[in-house]
C-alpha positions in Angstrom: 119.2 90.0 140.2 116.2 88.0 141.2 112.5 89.8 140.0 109.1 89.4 142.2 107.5 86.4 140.3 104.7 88.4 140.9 104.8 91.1 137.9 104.0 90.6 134.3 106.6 92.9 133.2 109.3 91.0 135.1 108.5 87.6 133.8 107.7 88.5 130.1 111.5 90.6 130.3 112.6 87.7 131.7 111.5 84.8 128.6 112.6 87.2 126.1 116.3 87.4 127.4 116.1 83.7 127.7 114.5 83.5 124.2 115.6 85.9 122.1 118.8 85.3 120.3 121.6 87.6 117.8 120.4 84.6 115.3 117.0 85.1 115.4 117.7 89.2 114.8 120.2 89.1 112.1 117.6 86.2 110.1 114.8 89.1 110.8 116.7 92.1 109.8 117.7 90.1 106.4 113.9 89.3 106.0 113.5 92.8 106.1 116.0 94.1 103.8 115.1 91.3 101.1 111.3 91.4 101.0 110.6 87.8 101.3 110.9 84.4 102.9 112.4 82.8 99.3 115.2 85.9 99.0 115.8 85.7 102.6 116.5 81.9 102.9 119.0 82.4 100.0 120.6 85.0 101.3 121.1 83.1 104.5 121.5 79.5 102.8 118.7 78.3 104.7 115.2 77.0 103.6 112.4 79.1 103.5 110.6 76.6 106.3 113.6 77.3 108.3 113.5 80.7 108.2 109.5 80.9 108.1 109.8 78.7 111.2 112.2 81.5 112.7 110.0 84.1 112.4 107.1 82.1 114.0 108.9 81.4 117.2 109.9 85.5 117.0 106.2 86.1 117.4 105.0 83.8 120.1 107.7 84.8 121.8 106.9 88.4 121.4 103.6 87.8 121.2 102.3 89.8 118.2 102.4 89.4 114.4 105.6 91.1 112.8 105.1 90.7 109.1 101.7 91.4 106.4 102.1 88.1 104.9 101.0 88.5 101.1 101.1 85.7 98.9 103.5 86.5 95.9 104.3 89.9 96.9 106.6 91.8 99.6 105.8 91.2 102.8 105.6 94.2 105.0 106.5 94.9 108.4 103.8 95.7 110.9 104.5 98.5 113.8 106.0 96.0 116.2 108.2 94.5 113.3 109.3 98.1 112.7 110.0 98.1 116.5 111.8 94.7 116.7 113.8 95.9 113.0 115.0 98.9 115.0 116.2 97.7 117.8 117.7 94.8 116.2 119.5 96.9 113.8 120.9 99.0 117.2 121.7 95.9 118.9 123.5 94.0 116.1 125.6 97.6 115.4 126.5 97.4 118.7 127.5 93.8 118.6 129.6 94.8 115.8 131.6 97.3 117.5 132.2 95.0 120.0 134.1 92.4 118.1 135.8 94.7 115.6 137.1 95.9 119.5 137.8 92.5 120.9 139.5 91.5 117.5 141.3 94.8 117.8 142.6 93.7 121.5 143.9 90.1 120.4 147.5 89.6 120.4 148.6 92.6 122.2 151.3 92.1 124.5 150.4 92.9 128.2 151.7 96.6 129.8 152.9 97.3 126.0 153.4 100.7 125.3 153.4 102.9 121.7 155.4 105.8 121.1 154.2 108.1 118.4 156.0 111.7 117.3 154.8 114.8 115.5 156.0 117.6 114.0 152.6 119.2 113.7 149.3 120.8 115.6 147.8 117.4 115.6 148.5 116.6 119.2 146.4 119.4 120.4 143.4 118.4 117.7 143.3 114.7 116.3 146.2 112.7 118.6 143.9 113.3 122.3 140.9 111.6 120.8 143.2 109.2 119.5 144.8 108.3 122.9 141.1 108.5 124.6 140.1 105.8 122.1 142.9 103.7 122.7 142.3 103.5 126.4 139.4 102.2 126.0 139.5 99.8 123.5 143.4 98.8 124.8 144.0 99.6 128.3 146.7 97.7 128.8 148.7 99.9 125.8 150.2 102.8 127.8 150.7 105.6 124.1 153.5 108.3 124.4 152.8 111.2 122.4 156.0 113.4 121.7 156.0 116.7 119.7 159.2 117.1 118.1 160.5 120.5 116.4 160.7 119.5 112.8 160.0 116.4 110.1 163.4 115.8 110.5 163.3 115.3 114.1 160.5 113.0 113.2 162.3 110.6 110.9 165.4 110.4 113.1 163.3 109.1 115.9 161.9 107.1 113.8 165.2 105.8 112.7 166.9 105.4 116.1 163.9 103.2 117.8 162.6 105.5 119.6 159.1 106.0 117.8 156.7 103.4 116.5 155.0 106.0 114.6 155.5 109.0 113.1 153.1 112.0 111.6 154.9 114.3 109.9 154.2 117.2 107.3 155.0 115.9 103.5 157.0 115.5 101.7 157.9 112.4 103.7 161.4 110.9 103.1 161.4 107.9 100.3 163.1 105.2 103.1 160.5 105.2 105.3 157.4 103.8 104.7 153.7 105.5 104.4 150.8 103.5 106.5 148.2 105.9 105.8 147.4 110.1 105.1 145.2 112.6 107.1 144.5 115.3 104.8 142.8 118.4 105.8 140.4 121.1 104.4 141.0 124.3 104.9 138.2 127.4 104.9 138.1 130.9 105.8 137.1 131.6 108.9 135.7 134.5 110.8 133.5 135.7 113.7 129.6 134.9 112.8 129.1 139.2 113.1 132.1 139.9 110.8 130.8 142.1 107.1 132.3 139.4 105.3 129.5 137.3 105.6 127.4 139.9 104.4 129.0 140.3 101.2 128.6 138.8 97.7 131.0 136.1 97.4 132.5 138.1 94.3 133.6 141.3 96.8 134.7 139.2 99.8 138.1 138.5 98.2 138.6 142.2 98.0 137.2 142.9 101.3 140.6 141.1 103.2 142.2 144.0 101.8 140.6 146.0 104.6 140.8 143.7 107.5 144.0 141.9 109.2 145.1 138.5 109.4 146.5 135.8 111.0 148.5 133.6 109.0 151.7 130.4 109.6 155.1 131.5 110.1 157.2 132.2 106.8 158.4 129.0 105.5 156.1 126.6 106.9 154.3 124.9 103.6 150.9 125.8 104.8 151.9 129.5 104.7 153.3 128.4 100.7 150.0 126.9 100.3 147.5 130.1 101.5 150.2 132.7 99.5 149.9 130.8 96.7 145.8 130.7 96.9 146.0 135.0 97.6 147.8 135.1 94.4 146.0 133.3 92.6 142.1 134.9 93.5 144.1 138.3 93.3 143.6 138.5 97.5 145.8 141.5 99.5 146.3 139.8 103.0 147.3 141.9 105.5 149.5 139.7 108.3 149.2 140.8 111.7 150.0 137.5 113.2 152.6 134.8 111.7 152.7 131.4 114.5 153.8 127.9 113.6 151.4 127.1 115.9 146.9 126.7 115.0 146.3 127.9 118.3 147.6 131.4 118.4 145.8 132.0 115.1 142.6 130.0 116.2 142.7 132.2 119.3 143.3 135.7 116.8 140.3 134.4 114.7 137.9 133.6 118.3 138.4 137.3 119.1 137.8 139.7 116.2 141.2 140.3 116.1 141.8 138.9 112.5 140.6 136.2 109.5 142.6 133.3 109.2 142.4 130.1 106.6 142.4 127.4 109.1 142.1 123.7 109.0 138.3 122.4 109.7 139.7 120.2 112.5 140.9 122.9 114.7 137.9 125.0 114.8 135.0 122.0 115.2 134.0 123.4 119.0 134.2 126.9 118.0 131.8 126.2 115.2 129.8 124.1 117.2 129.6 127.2 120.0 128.8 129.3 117.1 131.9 131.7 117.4 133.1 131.4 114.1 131.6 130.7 110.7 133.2 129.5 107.3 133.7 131.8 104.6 132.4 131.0 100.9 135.2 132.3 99.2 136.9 131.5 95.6 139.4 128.8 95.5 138.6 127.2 98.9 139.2 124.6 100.5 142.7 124.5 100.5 143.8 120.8 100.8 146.9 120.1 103.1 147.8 116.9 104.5 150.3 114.6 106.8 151.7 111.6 106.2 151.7 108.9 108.6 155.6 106.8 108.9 156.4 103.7 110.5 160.1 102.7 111.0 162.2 101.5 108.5 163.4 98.0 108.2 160.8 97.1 111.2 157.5 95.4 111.5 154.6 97.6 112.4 153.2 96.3 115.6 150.1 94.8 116.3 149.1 97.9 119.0 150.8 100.7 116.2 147.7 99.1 113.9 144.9 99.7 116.6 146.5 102.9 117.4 146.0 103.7 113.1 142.3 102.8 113.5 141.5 105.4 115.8 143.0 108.2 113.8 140.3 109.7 111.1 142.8 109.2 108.0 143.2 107.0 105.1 145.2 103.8 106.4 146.8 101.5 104.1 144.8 98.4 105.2 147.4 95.7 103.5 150.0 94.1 105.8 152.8 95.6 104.4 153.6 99.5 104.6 153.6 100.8 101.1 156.2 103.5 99.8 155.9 107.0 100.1 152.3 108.9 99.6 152.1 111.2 97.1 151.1 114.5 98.4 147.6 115.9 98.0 147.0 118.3 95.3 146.4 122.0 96.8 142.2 123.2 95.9 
């Protein structure tokens, strides 16, 4: 795009893209951070004329004066080095993103594809954002999410080929190996007008007693995990609504129709909208988690490790899957 040779703002736009350089920014940003040319040029393994001369051609090429030079103290940053430290800063993030991306990209087979199965309520909340991700940073992966019935379901797709991953509820069987854990925190939840909030902490517990709630379906371990937490804060739940599914109970919980412990994942917008509120209440957060399998006897693939990377849970970073996960302790 060519710029009328005519206007300042043109031409001086135009010498700094030709001038300025991802060099010149990172050896100003680390001038910044260590406080002087002598720290700096060590930190860079450089000599303090060369980084001194660094700065100087910053400055005519910018054409104002970036640092407070004091002899034998700190030297500080004027307001257009705080402007340049800024958007270097932004720019080199930036560039950072772009080759963990790029580096993320290498290696991955062309029209590939990346099956990945679940036994849980993690399609709905964490596994889109995951597949969004992917497409942008690996178009040319095409990711099948399936949602089977049970962890058992899981592992035997795992075992006949037809997964690459698998995210299951623990315990997760000892053959197949763990590449990482999600774990989630669960609160009280309830609509931002409910009494609760208006009560001491001390009464809420016995407050439940009075209202109805939505709860899993008997036998699922997260229904184990919030009977166990009644019993043990002395809580009376009343159970109108029992659902293997968050959504159901999400949906209870959005509408007055009940209280629900819930996992902060599922209820992020709904906070965000300001329909439901978290509950200070004793013994919370409960702490649940998934484990996340790969097949056994098989090399995890190079796009099943990108895919990892966009999921917000603790990967095992080491080329090799380690054994099973132990599962999280309950709050």
């Amino acid at each position: 795009m060519a710029f009328p040779s005519g206007n300042w703002r043109h031409t001086s736009r135009q010498r700094l893209i030709a001038g300025l350089t991802f060099e010149q920014m990172f050896t100003f940003q680390t001038l910044a951070r260590a406080g002087s040319f002598r720290a700096a040029a060590a930190e860079l393994t450089l000599t303090q004329p060369a980084v001194s001369q660094r700065i100087r051609y910053l400055e005519r090429l910018l054409g104002c004066t970036l640092l407070e030079r004091r002899q034998g103290a700190r030297s500080e940053l004027t307001a257009a080095g705080r402007e340049l430290l800024a958007f270097s800063e932004e720019v080199l993030s930036y560039t950072d993103r772009f080759h963990h991306r790029l580096e993320q990209m290498k290696d991955l087979p062309e029209d590939s594809s990346l099956t990945v199965v679940s036994d849980s309520d993690h399609i709905r909340h964490l596994l889109v954002e995951a597949v969004m991700a992917m497409k942008k940073t690996a178009p040319s992966v095409r990711v099948v999410i399936r949602h089977e019935p049970s962890r058992q379901a899981c592992t035997q797709a795992l075992s006949d080929g037809r997964a690459d991953l698998g995210i299951c509820r623990y315990p997760a069987p000892s053959e197949f190996p763990a590449l990482g854990t999600i774990e989630e925190r669960m609160y009280l939840y309830a609509r931002p007008e409910d009494r609760i909030h208006t009560l001491p902490e001390a009464d809420r517990v016995d407050y439940l007693a009075q209202v109805d709630f939505a709860t899993f379906a008997d036998g699922m371990r997260s229904r184990e995990l919030v009977e166990r937490w009644a019993e043990k804060v002395g809580a009376t739940l009343h159970v109108v609504l029992e659902s293997r599914g968050l959504e159901a109970m999400r949906t209870y919980v959005t509408h007055g129709l009940a209280l629900a412990v819930l996992p902060e994942f599922c209820v992020r917008e709904d906070l965000g909208a300001g329909l439901l509120r978290a509950v200070a209440a004793p013994g919370l957060p409960l702490l649940r988690g998934a484990v996340i399998l790969s097949p056994p006897d098989r090399e995890v693939t190079r796009a099943a490790r990108v895919f990892l990377s966009m999921l917000p849970a603790k990967v095992d970073s080491s080329p090799h899957p380690s054994p099973r996960t132990a599962m999280p302790t309950p709050a």
